[in-house]
TORTOR-771323 format. One record per residue (C-alpha): residue in one letter; x, y, z. Coordinates in Angstrom, 1 decimal. Example, Ala and Ser with C-alpha at 12.3 -4.5 7.8 and 13.67 -1.06 7.14 Angstrom:
BEGIN
<node res="a" x="12.3" y="-4.5" z="7.8"/>
<node res="s" x="13.7" y="-1.1" z="7.1"/>
//
This chain:
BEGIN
<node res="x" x="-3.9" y="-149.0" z="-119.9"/>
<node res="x" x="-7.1" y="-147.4" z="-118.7"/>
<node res="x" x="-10.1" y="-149.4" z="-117.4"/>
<node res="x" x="-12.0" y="-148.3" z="-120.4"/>
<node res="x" x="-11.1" y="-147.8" z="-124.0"/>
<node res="x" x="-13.6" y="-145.4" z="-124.4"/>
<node res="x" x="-15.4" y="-143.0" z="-122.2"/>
<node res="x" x="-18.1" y="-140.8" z="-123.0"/>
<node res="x" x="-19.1" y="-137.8" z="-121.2"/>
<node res="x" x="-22.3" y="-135.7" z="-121.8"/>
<node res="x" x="-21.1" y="-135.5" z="-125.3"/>
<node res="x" x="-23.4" y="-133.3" z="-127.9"/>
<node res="x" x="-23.3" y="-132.8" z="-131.4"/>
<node res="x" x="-25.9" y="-130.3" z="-133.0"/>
<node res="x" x="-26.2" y="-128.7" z="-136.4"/>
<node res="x" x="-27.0" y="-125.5" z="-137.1"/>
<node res="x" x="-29.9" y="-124.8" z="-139.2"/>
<node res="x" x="-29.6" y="-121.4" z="-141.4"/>
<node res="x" x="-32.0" y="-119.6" z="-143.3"/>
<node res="x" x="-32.5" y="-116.8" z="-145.2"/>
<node res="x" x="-29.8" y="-114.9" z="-147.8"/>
<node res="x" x="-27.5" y="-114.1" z="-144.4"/>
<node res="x" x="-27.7" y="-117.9" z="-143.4"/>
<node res="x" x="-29.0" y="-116.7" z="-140.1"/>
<node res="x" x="-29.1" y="-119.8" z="-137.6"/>
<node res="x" x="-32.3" y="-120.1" z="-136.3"/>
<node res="x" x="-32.4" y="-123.5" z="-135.0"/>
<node res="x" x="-30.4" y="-126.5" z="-134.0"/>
<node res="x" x="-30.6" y="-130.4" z="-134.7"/>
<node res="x" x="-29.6" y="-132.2" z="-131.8"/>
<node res="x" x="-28.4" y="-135.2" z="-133.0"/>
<node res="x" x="-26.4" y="-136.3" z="-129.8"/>
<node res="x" x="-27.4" y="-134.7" z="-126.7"/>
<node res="x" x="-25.7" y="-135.5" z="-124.0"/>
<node res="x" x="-24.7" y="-139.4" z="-124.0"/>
<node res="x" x="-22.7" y="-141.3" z="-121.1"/>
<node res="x" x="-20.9" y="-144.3" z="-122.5"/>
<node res="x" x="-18.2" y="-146.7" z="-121.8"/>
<node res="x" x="-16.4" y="-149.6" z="-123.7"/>
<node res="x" x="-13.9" y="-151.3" z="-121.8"/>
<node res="x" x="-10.8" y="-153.2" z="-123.8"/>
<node res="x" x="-11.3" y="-156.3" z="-125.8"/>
<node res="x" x="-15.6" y="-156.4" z="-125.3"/>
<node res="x" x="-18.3" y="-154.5" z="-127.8"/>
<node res="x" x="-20.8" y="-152.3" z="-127.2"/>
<node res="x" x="-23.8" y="-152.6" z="-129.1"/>
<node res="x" x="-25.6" y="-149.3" z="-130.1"/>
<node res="x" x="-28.8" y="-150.0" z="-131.2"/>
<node res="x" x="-32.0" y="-147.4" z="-132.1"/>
<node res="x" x="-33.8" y="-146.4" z="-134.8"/>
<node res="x" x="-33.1" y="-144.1" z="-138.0"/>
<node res="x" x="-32.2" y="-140.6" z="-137.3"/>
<node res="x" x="-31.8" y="-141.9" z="-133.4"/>
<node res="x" x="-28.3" y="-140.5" z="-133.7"/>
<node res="x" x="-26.0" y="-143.8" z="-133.7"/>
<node res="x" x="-24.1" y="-143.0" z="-136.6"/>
<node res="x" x="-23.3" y="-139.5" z="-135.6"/>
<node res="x" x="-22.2" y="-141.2" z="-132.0"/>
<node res="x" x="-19.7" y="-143.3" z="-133.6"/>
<node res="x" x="-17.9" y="-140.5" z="-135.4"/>
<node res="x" x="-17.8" y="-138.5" z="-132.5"/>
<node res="x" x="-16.1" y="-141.0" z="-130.7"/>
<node res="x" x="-13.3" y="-141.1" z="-133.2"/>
<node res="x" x="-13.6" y="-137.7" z="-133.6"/>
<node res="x" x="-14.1" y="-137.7" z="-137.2"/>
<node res="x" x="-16.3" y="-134.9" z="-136.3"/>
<node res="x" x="-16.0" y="-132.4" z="-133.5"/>
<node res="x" x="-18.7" y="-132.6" z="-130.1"/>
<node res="x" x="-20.6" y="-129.5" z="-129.8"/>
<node res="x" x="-19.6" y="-130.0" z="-126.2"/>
<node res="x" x="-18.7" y="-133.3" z="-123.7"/>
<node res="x" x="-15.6" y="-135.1" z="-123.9"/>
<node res="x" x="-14.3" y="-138.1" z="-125.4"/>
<node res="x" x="-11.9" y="-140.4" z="-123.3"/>
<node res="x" x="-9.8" y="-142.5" z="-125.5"/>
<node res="x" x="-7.5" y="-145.1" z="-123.5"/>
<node res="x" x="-7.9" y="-142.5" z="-120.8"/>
<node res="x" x="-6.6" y="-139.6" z="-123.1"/>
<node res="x" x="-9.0" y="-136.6" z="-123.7"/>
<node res="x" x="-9.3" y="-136.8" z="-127.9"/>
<node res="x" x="-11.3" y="-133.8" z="-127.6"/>
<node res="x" x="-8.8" y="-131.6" z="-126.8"/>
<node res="x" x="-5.5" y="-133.1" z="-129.2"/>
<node res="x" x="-4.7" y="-131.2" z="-132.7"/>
<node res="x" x="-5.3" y="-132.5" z="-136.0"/>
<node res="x" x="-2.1" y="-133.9" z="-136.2"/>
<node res="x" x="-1.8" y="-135.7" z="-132.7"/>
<node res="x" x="-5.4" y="-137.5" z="-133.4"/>
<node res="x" x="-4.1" y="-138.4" z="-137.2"/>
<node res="x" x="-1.3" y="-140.2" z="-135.3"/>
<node res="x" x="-3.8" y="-141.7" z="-133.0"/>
<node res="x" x="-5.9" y="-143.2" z="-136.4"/>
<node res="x" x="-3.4" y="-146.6" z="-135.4"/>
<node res="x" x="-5.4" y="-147.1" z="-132.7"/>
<node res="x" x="-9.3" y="-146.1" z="-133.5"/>
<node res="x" x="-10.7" y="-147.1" z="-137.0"/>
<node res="x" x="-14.0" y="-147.4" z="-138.8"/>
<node res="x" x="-16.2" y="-149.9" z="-140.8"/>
<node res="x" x="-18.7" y="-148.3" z="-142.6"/>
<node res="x" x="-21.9" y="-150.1" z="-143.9"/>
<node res="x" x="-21.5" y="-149.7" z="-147.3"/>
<node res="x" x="-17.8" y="-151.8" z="-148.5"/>
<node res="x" x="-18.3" y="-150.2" z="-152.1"/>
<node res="x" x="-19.0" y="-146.9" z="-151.0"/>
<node res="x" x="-15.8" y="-147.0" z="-148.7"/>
<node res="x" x="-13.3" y="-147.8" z="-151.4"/>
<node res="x" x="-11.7" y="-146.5" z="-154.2"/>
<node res="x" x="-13.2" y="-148.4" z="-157.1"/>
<node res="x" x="-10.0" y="-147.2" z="-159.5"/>
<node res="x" x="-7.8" y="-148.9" z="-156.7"/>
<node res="x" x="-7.2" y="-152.9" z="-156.8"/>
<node res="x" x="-8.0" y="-154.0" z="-152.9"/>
<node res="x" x="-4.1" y="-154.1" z="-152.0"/>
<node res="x" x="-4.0" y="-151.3" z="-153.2"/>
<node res="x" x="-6.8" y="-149.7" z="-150.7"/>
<node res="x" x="-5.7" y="-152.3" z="-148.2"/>
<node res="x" x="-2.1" y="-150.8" z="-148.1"/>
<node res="x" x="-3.4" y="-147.0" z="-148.2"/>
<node res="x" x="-2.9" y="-146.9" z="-144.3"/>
<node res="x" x="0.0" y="-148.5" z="-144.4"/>
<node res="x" x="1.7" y="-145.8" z="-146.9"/>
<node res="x" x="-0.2" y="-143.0" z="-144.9"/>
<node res="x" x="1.4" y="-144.1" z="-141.4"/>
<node res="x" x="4.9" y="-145.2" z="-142.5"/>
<node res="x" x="4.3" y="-148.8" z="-141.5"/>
<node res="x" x="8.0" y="-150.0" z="-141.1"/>
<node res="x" x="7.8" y="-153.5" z="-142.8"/>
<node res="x" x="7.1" y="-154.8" z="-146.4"/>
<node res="x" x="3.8" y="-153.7" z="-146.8"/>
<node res="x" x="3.1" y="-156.5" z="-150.0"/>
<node res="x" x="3.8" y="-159.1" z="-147.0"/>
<node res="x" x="1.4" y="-158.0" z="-144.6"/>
<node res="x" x="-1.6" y="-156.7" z="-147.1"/>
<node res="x" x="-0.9" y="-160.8" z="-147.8"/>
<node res="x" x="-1.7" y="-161.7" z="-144.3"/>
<node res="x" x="-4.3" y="-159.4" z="-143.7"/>
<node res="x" x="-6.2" y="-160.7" z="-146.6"/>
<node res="x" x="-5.6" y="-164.6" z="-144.7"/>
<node res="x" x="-6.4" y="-163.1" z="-141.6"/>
<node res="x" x="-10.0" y="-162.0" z="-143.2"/>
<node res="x" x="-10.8" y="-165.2" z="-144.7"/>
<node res="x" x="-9.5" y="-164.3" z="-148.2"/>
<node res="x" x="-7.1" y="-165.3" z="-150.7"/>
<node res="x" x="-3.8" y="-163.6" z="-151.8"/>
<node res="x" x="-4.5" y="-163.5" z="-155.7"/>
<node res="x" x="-7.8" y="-161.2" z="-154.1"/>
<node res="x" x="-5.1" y="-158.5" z="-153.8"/>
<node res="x" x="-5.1" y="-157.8" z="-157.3"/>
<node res="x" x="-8.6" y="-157.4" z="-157.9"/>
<node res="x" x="-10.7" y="-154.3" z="-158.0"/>
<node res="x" x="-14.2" y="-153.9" z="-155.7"/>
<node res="x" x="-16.6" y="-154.5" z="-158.7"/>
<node res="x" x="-14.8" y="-158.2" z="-159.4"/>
<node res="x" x="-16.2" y="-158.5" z="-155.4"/>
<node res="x" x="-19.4" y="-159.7" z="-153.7"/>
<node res="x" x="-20.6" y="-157.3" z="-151.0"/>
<node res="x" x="-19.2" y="-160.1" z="-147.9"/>
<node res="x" x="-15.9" y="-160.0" z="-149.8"/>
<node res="x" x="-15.6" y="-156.1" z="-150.2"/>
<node res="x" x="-16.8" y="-156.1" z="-145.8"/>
<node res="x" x="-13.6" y="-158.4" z="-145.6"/>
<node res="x" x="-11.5" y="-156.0" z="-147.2"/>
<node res="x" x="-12.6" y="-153.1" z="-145.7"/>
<node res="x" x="-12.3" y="-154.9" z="-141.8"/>
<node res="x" x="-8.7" y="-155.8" z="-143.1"/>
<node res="x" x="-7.7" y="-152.4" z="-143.9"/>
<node res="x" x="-8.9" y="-151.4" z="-140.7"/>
<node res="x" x="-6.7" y="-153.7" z="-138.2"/>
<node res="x" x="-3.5" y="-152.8" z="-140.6"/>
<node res="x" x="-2.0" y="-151.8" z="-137.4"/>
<node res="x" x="-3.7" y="-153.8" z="-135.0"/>
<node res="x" x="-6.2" y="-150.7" z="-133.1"/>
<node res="x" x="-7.3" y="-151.3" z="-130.1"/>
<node res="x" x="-11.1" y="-149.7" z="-131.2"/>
<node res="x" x="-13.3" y="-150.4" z="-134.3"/>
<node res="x" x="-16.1" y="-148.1" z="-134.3"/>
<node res="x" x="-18.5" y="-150.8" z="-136.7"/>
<node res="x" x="-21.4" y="-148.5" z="-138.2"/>
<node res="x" x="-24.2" y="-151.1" z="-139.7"/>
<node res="x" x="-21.1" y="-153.1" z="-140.4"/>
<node res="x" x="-23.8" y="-156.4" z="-141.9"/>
<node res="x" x="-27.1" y="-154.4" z="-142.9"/>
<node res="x" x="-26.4" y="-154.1" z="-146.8"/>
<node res="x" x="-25.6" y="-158.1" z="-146.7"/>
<node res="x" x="-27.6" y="-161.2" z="-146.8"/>
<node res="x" x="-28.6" y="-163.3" z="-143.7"/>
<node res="x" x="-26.3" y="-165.9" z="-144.8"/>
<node res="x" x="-23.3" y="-163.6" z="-145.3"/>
<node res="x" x="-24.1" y="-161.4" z="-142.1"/>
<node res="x" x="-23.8" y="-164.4" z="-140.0"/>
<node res="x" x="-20.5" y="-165.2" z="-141.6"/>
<node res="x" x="-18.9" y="-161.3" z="-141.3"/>
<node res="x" x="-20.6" y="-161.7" z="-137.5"/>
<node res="x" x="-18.2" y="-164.7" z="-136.9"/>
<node res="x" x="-15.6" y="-163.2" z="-138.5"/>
<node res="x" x="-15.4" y="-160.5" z="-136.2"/>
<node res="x" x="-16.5" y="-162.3" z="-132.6"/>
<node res="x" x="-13.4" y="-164.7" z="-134.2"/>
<node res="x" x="-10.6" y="-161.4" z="-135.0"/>
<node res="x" x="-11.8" y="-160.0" z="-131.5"/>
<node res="x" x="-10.8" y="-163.3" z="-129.7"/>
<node res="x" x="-7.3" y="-163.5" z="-131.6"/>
<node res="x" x="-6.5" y="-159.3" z="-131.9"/>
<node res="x" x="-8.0" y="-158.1" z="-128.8"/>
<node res="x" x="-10.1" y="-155.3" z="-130.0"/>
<node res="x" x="-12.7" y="-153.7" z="-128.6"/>
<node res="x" x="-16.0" y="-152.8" z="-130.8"/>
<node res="x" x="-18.5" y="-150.3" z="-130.6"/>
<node res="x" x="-20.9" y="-152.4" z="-133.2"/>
<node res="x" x="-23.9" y="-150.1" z="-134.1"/>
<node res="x" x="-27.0" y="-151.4" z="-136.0"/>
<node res="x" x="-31.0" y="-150.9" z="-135.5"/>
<node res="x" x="-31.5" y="-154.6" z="-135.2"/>
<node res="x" x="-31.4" y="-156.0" z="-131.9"/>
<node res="x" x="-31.6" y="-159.5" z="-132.5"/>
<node res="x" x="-28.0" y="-159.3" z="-134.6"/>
<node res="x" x="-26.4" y="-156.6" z="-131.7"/>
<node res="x" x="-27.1" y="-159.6" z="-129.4"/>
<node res="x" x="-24.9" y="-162.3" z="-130.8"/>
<node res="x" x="-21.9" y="-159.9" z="-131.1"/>
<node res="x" x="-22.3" y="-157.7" z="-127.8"/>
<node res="x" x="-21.3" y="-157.6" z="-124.1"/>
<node res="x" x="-23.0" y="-154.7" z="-123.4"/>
<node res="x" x="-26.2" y="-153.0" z="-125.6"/>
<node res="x" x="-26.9" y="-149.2" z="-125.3"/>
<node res="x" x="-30.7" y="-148.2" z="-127.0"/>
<node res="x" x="-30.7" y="-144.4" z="-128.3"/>
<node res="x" x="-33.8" y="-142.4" z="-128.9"/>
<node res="x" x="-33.7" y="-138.9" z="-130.3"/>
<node res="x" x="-30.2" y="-138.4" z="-129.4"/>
<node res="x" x="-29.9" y="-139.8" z="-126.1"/>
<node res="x" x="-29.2" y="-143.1" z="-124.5"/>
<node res="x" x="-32.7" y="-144.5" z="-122.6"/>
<node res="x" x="-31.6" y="-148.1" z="-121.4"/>
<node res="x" x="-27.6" y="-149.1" z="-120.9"/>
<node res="x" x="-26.4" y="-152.8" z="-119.6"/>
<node res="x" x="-25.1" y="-156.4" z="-120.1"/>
<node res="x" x="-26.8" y="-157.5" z="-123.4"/>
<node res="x" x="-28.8" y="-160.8" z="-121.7"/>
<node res="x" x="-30.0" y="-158.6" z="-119.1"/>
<node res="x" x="-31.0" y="-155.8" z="-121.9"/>
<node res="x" x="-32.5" y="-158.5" z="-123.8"/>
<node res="x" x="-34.2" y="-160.2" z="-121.6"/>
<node res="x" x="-35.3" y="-158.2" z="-119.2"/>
<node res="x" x="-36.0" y="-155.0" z="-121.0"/>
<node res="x" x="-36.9" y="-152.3" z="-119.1"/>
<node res="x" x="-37.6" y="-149.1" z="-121.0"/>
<node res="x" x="-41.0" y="-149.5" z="-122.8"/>
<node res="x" x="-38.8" y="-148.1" z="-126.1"/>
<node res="x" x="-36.3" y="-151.2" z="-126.3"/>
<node res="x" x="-39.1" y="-153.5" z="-125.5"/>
<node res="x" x="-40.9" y="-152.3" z="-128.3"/>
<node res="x" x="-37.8" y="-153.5" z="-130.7"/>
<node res="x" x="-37.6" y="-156.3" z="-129.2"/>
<node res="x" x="-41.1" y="-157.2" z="-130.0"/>
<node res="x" x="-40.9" y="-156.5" z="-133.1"/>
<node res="x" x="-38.2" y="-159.5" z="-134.1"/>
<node res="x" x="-39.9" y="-161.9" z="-134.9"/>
<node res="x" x="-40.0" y="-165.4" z="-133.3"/>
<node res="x" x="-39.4" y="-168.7" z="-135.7"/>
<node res="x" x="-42.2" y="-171.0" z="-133.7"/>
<node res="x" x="-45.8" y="-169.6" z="-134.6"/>
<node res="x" x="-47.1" y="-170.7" z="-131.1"/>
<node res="x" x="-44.5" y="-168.6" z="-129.0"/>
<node res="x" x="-45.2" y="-165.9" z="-131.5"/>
<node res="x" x="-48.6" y="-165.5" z="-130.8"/>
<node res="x" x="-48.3" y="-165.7" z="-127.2"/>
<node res="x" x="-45.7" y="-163.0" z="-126.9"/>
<node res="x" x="-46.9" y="-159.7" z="-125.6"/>
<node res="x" x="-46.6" y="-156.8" z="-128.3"/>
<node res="x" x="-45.7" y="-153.1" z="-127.7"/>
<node res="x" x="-46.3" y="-151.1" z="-130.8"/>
<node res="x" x="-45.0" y="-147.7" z="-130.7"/>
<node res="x" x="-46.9" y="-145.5" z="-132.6"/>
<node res="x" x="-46.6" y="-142.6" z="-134.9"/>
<node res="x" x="-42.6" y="-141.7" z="-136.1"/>
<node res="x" x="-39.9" y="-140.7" z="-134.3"/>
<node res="x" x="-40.1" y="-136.8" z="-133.7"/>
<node res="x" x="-37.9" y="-134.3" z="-135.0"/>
<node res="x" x="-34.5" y="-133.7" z="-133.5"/>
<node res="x" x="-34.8" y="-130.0" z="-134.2"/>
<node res="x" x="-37.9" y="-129.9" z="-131.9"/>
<node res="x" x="-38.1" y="-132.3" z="-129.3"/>
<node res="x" x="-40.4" y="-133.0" z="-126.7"/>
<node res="x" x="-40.5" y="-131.9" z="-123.8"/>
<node res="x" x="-39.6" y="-134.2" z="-120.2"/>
<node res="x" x="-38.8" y="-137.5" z="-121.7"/>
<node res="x" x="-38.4" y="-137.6" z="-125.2"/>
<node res="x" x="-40.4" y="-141.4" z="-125.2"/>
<node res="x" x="-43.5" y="-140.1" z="-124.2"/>
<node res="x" x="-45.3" y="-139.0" z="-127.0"/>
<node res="x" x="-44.9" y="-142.5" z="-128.1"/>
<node res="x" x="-44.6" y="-144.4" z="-125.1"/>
<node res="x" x="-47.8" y="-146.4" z="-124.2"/>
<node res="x" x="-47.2" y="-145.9" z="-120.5"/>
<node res="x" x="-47.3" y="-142.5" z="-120.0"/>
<node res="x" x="-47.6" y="-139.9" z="-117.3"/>
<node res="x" x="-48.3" y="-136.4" z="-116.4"/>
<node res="x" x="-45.0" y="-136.6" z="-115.4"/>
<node res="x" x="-43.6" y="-137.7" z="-118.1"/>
<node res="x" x="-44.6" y="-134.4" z="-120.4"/>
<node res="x" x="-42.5" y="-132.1" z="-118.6"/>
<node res="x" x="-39.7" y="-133.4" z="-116.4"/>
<node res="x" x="-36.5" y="-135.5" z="-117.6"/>
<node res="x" x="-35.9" y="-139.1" z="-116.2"/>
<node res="x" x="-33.0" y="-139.3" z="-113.9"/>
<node res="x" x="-31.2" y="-142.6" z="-114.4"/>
<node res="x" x="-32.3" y="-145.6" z="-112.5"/>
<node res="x" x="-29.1" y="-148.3" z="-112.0"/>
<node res="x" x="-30.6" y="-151.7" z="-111.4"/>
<node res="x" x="-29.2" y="-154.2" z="-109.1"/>
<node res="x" x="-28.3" y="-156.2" z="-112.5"/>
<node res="x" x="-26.0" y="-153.6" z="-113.9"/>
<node res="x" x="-28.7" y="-151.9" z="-115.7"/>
<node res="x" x="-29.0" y="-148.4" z="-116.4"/>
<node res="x" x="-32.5" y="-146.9" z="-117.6"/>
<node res="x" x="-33.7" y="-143.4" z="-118.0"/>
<node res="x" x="-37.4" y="-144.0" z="-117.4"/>
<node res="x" x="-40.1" y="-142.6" z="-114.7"/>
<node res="x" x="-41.3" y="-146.3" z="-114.5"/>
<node res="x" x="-38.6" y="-146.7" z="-112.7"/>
<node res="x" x="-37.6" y="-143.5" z="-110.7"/>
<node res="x" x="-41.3" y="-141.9" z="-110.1"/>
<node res="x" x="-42.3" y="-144.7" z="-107.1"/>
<node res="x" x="-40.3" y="-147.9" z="-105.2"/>
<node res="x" x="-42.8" y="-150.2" z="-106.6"/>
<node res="x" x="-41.9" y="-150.4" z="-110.0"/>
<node res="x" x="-38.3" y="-149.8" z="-109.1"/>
<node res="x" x="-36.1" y="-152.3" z="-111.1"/>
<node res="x" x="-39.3" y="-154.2" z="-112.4"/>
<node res="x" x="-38.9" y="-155.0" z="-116.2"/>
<node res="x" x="-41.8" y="-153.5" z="-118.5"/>
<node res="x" x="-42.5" y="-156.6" z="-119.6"/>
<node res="x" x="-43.8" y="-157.6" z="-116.1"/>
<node res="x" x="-46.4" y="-154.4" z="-116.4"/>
<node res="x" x="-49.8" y="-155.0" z="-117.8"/>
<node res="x" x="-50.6" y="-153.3" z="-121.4"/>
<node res="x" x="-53.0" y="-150.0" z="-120.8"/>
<node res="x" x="-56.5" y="-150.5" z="-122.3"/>
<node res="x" x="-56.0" y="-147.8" z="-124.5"/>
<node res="x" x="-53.8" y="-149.2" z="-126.4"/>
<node res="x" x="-54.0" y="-152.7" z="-128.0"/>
<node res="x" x="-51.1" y="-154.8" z="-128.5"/>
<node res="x" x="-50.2" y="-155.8" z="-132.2"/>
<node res="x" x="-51.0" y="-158.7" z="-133.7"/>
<node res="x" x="-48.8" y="-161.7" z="-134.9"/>
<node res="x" x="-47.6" y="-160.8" z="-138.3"/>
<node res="x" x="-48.2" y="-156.9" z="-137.8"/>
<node res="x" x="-45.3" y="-154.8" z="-138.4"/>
<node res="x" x="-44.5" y="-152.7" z="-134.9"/>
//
C-alpha cells in the first residue's frame, strides 16, 4: 500500500470556450489550475471554498470521472491518468462518489435495492447480492423492508443513506463526498456526519469530504485544503487550519460562522471580503486573492506566492508569509485590520 491514497500533482482542468458558427476557442475556464494534494488511507480531507472555487470539478478529477487538462492523479500509488477506460471501470471498486443531491443520484423508477445492487450487477460481485444489499442497508442505519421502496417514499437523510450504501458495496478504499450534508437539515447533517466519522472507523476509508462550510469540514476532517479560483491557498491539520488561519481568504470564512454566545461574537475580529469572486476565464494577475484581499501589496498584483510550510505542518500560498521573516509563520489573525477597510459588524453577512 502506498503512503497516500491519493496524490495530486499540478493537476488542471480547463474548458474551452467557443464562439462564433466555427465554434472557434477563444478562451479558457480554468477551473483547476494546478493543485497539489494528498490524502493518506483511512483519514479525510476536507476541501472547502466558495462557489465556482472549483471543488467539485477537483473531486471528479480525482476519480477521473473527467479527464485533467494536464497533472497527474496518484491513486494507491498507481498513475489513473494514464489507465484505459476499461482498467479505471475496474478500479470504480475502489474510488466512489457521493453526490449532494440523493434524489438527483438515483433512479426514481428503481426501488433502493434495486439502485443499491446496480454496482453489484455491474462488477460481478461473487455472492448473493439480496444478502448483502440487506446488510448494507443495516450497515447505514436502515431497515431491510427500505429495500423495497422507491426514493420518493424517502426523506432526503434516508435517500443520503442509500446512496453512501451503494457506494461501500465493495468496501473502496476512497469516497470522493461532494456537499455530501448541504441539501439536509442541521439535525440530519449532524446525523449523516456521524454516520460517516462511524463507517470510517469500522471500513477504513479514506474521504475527500468537500463542502463551502468550514465549521461542518471541521468535525469530519484531519486535514482541510481552502481553494480560491482554482487553486489551493492554505493546506494543513484541520485544528491548526482552524485555529490558526493563516491566509487572509480562509480567515475570512471562518469569520463568517457565526458564534452561539453574543459576547464572543462581538468581540471576534471580522474580515469581510469584498466584491465576488472573479471570473475563472480571466483571472488576476500575481495572487488571485488580491483584488479582494484586505492586505494587499504591490507585490501582490503581479507576482505568484510561492508556498510557505509552517513549522505546524501548514502549507500557505500567501506573500504575508514569504515576502519578509517577520511575518513568516504568523497567523493573520495576529495582524492588525488596515484602516481602509472596516471590519464587519456582528450580525453582517461577510
Amino acid at each position: 500500500m502506498s503512503e497516500n491514497i491519493l496524490e495530486l500533482h499540478e493537476l488542471r482542468k480547463a474548458y474551452p470556450i467557443r464562439k462564433g458558427m466555427l465554434g472557434r476557442t477563444v478562451n479558457h475556464v480554468r477551473a483547476v489550475d494546478g493543485v497539489d494534494l494528498r490524502l493518506k488511507p483511512s483519514r479525510t480531507l476536507g476541501l472547502v471554498g466558495e462557489s465556482g472555487s472549483g471543488k467539485s470539478t477537483l473531486g471528479r478529477l480525482a476519480l477521473r470521472l473527467i479527464d485533467p487538462t494536464a497533472g497527474r492523479v496518484l491513486f494507491d500509488g498507481a498513475d489513473i491518468t494514464t489507465l484505459s477506460r476499461a482498467r479505471i471501470r475496474r478500479l470504480r471498486r475502489e474510488m466512489q462518489m457521493v453526490f449532494q443531491d440523493p434524489y438527483s443520484s438515483l433512479d426514481p423508477m428503481a426501488t433502493v435495492g434495486s439502485s443499491i445492487a446496480e454496482p453489484l450487477r455491474t462488477h460481478g460481485y461473487a455472492g448473493d447480492r439480496q444478502d448483502r444489499v440487506v446488510e448494507l442497508l443495516e450497515m447505514v442505519g436502515l431497515q431491510p423492508s427500505h429495500r423495497l421502496r422507491y426514493p420518493q417514499e424517502m426523506s432526503g437523510g434516508q435517500l443520503q443513506r442509500v446512496a453512501i450504501a451503494r457506494a461501500l458495496a465493495f468496501n473502496p478504499k476512497l469516497l470522493v463526498l461532494d456537499e455530501p450534508v448541504s441539501a439536509l437539515d442541521v439535525s440530519t447533517q449532524a446525523d449523516v456526519i456521524n454516520l460517516l466519522t462511524d463507517l470510517q472507523g469500522d471500513q477504513q476509508v479514506a474521504y475527500l469530504f468537500i463542502a463551502h462550510d468550514l465549521a461542518v469540514v471541521r468535525h469530519v476532517s484531519h486535514d482541510i485544503a481552502v481553494m480560491y479560483l482554482g487553486r489551493v491557498v492554505e493546506y494543513g491539520p484541520a485544528e491548526e487550519v482552524y485555529t490558526r488561519p493563516k491566509h487572509p481568504y480562509t480567515q475570512g470564512l471562518l469569520s463568517a460562522i457565526p458564534v452561539p454566545d453574543p459576547v464572543a461574537q462581538r468581540a471576534r475580529k471580522r474580515i469581510s471580503l469584498q466584491g465576488e469572486i472573479p471570473s475563472p476565464a480571466r483571472p488576476p494577475a500575481g495572487c488571485r486573492f488580491h483584488t479582494r484581499c484586505p492586505y494587499v501589496m504591490d507585490i501582490c498584483r503581479s507576482v505568484e506566492p510561492d508556498p510557505h510550510v509552517g513549522d505546524d505542518g501548514t502549507t500557505v500560498y500567501c506573500h504575508l508569509h514569504t515576502s519578509g521573516p517577520a511575518l513568516a509563520g504568523r497567523s493573520v489573525v495576529d495582524l492588525p485590520l488596515p484602516r481602509r477597510r472596516e471590519p464587519v459588524t456582528a450580525g453582517e453577512p461577510a
